[in-house]
N, C-alpha and C positions, 0 to 999 in steps of 0.2 A: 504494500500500500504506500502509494505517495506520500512525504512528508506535509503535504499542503491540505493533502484528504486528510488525513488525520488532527494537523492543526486546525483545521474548519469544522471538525466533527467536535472536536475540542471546546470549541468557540461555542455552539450548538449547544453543546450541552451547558456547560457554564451561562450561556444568555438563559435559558431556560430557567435553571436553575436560582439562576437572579433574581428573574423577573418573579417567580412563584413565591421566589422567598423575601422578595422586595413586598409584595401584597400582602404576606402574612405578617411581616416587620412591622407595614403601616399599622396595620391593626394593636399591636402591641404597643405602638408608640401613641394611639389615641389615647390607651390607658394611662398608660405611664406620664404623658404629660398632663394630664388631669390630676395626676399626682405629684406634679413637679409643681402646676398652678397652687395647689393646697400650701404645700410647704411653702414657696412663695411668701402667699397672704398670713404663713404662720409667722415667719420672720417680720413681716412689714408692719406686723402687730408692736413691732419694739419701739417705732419712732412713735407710738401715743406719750412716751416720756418726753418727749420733745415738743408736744405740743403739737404733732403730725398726724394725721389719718393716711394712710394710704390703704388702696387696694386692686388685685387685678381685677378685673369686669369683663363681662359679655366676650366669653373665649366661643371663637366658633373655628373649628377645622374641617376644613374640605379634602379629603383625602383620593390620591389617584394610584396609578400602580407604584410610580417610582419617587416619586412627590406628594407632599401634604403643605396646604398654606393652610395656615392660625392666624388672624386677626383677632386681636385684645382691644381693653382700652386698660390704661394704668388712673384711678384718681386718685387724684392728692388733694387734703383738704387742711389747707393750713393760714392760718390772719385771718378768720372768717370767709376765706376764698376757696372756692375749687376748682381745681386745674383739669384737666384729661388730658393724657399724654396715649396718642397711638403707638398701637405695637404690630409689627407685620414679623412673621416670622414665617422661613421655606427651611424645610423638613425633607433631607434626602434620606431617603429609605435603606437601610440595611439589606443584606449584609456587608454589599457594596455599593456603598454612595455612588451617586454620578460624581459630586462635586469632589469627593474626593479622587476618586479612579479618573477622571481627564488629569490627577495630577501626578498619578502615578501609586498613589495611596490606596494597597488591596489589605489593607488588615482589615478584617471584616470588624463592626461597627452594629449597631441597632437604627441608630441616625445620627445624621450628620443635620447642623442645624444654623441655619446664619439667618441673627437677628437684628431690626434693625425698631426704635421707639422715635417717634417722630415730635415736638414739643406742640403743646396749644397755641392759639393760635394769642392767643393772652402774653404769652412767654418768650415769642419768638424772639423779641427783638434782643432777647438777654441773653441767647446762645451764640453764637460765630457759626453753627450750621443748622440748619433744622432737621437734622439726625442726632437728634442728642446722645445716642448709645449705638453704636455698629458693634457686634461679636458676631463671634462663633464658637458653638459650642457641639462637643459629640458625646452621646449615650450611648455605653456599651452595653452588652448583652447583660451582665452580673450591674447595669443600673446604675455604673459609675458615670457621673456627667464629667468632663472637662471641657475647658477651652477660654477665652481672652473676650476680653471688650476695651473698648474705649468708648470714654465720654467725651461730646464736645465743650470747649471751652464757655464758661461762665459769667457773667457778672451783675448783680442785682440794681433795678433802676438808678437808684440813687449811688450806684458805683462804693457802699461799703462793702461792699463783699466780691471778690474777685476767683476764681480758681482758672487755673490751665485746664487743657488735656489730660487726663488719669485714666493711665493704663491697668488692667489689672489682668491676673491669670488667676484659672482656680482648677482645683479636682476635686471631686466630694463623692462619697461613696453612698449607697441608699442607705447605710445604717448611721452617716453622719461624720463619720469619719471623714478628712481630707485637708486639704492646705491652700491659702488664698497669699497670694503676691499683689500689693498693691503700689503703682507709683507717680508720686505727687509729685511735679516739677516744680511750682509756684500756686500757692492761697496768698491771699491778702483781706483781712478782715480790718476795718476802720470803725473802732466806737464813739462817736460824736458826743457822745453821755460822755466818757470816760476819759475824752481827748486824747484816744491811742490809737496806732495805730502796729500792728500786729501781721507779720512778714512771714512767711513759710519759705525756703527754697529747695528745692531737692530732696522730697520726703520719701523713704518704703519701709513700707511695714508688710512683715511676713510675720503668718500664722500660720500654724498645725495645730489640729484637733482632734480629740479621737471621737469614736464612738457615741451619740448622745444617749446621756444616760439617765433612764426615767426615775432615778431615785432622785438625783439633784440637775434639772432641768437649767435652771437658773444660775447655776455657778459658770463662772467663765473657766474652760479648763484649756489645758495643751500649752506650747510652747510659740513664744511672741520675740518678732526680735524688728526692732526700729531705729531707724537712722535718717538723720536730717541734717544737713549739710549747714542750714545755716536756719536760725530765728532771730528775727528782730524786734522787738520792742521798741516803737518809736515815737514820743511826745509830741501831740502837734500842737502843743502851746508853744509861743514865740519868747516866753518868758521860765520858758523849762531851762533849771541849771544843767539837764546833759541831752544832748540831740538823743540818743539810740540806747537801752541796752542789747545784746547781741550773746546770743547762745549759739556758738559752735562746734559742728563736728560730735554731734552725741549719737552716741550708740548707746542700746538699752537692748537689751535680753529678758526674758521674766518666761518664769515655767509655776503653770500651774495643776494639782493633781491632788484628790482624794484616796486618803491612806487608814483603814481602819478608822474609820468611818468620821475622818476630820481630814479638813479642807486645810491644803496646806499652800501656801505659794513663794518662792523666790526668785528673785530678780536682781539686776545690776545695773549700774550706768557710769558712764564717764562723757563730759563736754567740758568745754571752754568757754572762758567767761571775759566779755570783756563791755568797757565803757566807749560810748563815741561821741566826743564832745561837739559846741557847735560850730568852732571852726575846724570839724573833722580830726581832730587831735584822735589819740586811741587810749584809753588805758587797758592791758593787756590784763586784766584780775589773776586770770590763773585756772588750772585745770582742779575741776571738782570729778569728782568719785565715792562712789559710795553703793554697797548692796545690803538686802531688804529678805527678812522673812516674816512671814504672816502663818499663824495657824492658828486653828478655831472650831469648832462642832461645826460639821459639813451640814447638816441638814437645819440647823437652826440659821445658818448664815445661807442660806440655800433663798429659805422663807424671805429672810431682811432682802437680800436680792433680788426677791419677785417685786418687792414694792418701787423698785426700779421701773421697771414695765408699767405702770401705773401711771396716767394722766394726771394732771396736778388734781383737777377735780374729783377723781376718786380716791386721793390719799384722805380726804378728810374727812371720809367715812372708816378710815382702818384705823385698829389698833392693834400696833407694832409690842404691846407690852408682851407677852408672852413667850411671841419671839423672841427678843430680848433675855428675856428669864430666864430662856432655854440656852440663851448663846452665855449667858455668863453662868449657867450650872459646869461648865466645861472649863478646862481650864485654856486660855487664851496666851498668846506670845505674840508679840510684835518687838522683832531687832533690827535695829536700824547701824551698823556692823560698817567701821572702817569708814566712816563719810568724812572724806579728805577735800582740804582745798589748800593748792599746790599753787605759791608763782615763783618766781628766779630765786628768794632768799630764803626760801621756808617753808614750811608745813603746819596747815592747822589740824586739828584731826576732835570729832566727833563720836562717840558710841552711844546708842540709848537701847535698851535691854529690859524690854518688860515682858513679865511672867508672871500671870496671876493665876489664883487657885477656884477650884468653883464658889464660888460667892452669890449671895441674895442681896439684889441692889436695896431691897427694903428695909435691910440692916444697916446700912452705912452712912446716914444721915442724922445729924442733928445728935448724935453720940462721939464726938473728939474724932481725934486721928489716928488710935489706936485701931476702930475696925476696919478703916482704909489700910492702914499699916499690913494690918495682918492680911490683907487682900493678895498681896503680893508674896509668890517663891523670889527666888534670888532674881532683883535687881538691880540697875544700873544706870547709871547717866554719866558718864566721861567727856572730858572735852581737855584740848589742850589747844593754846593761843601762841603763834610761835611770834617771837618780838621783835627779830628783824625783817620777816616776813608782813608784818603790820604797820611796822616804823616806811617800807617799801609801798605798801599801798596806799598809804597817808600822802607819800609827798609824790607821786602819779593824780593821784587826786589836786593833790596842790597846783600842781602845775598845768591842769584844766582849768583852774580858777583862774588863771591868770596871774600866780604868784612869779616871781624871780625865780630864779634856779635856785638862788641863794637862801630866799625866805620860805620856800616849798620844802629846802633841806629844814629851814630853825624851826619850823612850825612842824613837821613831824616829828621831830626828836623833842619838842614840848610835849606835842599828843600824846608820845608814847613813854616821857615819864611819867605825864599824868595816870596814863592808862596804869603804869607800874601799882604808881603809887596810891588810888585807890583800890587796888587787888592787895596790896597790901592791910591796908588800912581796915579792909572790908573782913576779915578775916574770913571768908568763903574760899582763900585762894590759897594753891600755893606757888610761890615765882621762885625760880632759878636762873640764873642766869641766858638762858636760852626760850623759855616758856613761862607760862601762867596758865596753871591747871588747876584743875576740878575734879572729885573725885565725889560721887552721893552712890550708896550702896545700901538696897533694903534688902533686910531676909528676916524670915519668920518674925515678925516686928520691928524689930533693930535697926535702928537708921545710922550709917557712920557719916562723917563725912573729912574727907580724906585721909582714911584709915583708921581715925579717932571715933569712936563712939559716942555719938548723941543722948546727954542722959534726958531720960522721959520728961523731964521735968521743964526740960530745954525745948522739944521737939517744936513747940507748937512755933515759938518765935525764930528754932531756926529755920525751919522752913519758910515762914514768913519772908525771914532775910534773907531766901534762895528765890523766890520766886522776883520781890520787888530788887535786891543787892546785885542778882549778878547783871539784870542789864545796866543799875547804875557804873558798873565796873569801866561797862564800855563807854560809857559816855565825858 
């Protein structure tokens, strides 16, 4: 038999084969996206915290052997207004897509899917295209969706609110499971209340998630990692002492995950920090750092989480007490672990370490400081002030003011014997030649403070002199 008869008989059987199993795909994918619409309007239910209604509307699909069109409508109803955003979306059929197979693309597939949401006609003029959302997305046989979108560019009438193009990518599994890549090249938000004005450049945040899990709905769980190139904070008063502040180069990680039946979470970060004065001067502050654990009763923080989802109008029908009651029968931690701020002369460094035991908030009031005391397992509040790392930020400072070289130097080395010498005085402190630290440490009642032992008879006023004393220190 000729190679060509048999290629052809080949061909023959695979069209057939397509075509039979394109018709019964559609069929499948009728379902299934009727179950993609659900989840959908489950998710869209989140932005009522925001003050948002959304939801999909009036899905109708026309199905053919190799293709199925969907036509939606998306509303949103937010400021007392409601929007309608179309939605068209073509549906290539499995197991071989057209649109993909012209590209070369035979891994077979359930559908292949490119969508396109078009804006109202109310909205148009705030978009740069009247395809607000182009993607494409594929459903595999085991129900796994992927694929990309982009949105078009933004900005709200009166121009306080601005966003770019925002790419994203995702994969999500039918059990919930998957991971979403998001990226922001420029936001700009302006609060004319607030007289700020608030800079994004070059944002992505990636997420992995697992499984969703019916015992804690509402916790945020899986592994988050975000980076932003640059944030500005910028005063648009003309009688603001510094044009900009400016957060660079932050990276942030955070993993969260339910363990024997508490919600546990840690996280990390590092950026740089600096001033922009208004003849564009810089002061360069320094690289801050610092990571973060949290853990708590998972199902009692589960609860406080759902009232997230909650419109403002129905939180003032709820009561959170019980919740509550249940989150502090457990015992809680929050450490706040190595929070450093780093420039050319020095290092400050922070620790805060709290650990408390299951406690009844009903007990702890209007009886002294003793059942607060006891509230607490071993904790901590650390901090240390480095002095020429300080004396260094002072006269950078200075010399945004418009001081001399010379009087930016006398006037920091004033600040920072002052600063000495009420850390001195204050007795909260202790100075070395290099720093001015803090040491507060509770366990099983016992407060010390730097190393010394608080007698009871003391506590009430030393704490008093911790809370009011150490910001006089810095001042």
């Amino acid at each position: 038999m000729k190679l060509s008869t048999i290629a052809l008989s080949v061909a023959v059987i695979l069209g057939a084969t397509a075509t039979g199993g394109s018709w019964y795909t559609g069929k499948q994918v009728e379902q299934r996206y009727q179950e993609l619409v659900a989840q959908g309007n489950e998710s869209l239910k989140q932005l009522s915290q925001h003050g948002i209604k959304a939801e999909i509307k009036n899905v109708n699909l026309e199905r053919s052997f190799f293709t199925s069109d969907v036509t939606y409508s998306v509303e949103v109803e937010m400021d007392n207004k409601t929007h309608e955003f179309k939605g068209n979306d073509k549906i290539y059929h499995g197991p071989l897509p057209l649109n993909r197979l012209i590209k070369g693309n035979v891994i077979p597939v359930m559908a292949s899917i490119d969508s396109k949401i078009t804006s109202s006609e109310s909205l148009k003029g705030m978009f740069e295209q009247p395809e607000i959302l182009v993607g494409h997305s594929n459903l595999s046989y085991s129900s796994t969706v992927d694929g990309q979108f982009k949105t078009a560019a933004f900005k709200s009438e009166d121009s306080s609110f601005k966003a770019s193009e925002i790419d994203a990518e995702f994969e999500i599994a039918k059990q919930g499971e998957g991971k979403v890549n998001v990226t922001i090249p420029h936001v700009q938000l302006i609060d004319p209340e607030g007289n700020v004005d608030i800079t994004f450049n070059q944002a992505e945040y990636r997420v992995s998630f697992p499984q969703e899990s019916r015992d804690y709905p509402y916790l945020a769980l899986g592994d988050v990692d975000a980076k932003i190139k640059s944030l500005m904070v910028k005063s648009v008063e003309d009688n603001s002492e510094f044009e900009a502040f400016e957060i660079n180069d932050l990276v942030a990680k955070g993993k969260n995950t339910v363990a024997n039946d508490f919600y546990e979470g840690v996280a990390d970060f590092s950026t740089k920090l600096a001033l922009v004065g208004k003849d564009k001067n810089r002061v360069e502050l320094g690289k801050m750092t610092a990571d973060i654990f949290m853990k708590s009763d998972a199902k009692a923080t589960d609860s406080l989480m759902k009232l997230a989802q909650y419109a403002p109008e129905e939180l003032q029908s709820v009561n959170p007490q019980k919740d509550i009651e249940a989150l502090t029968a457990k015992e809680i931690k929050f450490h706040l672990n190595n929070l450093s701020f780093e420039n050319e002369k020095g290092k400050h460094t922070l620790s805060l370490v709290l650990n408390s035991k299951p406690f009844d908030l009903n007990t702890l009031f209007g009886l002294g400081f003793e059942p607060i005391l006891n509230v607490f397992a071993q904790s901590k509040l650390e901090g240390s002030l480095n002095i020429v790392a300080f004396e260094e930020l002072i006269r950078q400072l200075n010399l945004m003011n418009t001081f001399s070289k010379e009087d930016a130097v006398r006037s920091a080395k004033a600040a920072t014997d002052e600063l000495i010498a009420n850390a001195q005085n204050s007795g909260l402190a202790v100075v070395d030649p290099d720093n001015i630290k803090v040491k507060i440490e509770i366990d099983q009642g016992k407060v010390k403070l730097n190393g010394n032992e608080v007698p009871e008879q003391d506590l009430q006023s030393v704490l008093f002199m911790l809370m009011l004393g150490l910001g006089g220190i810095g001042q």
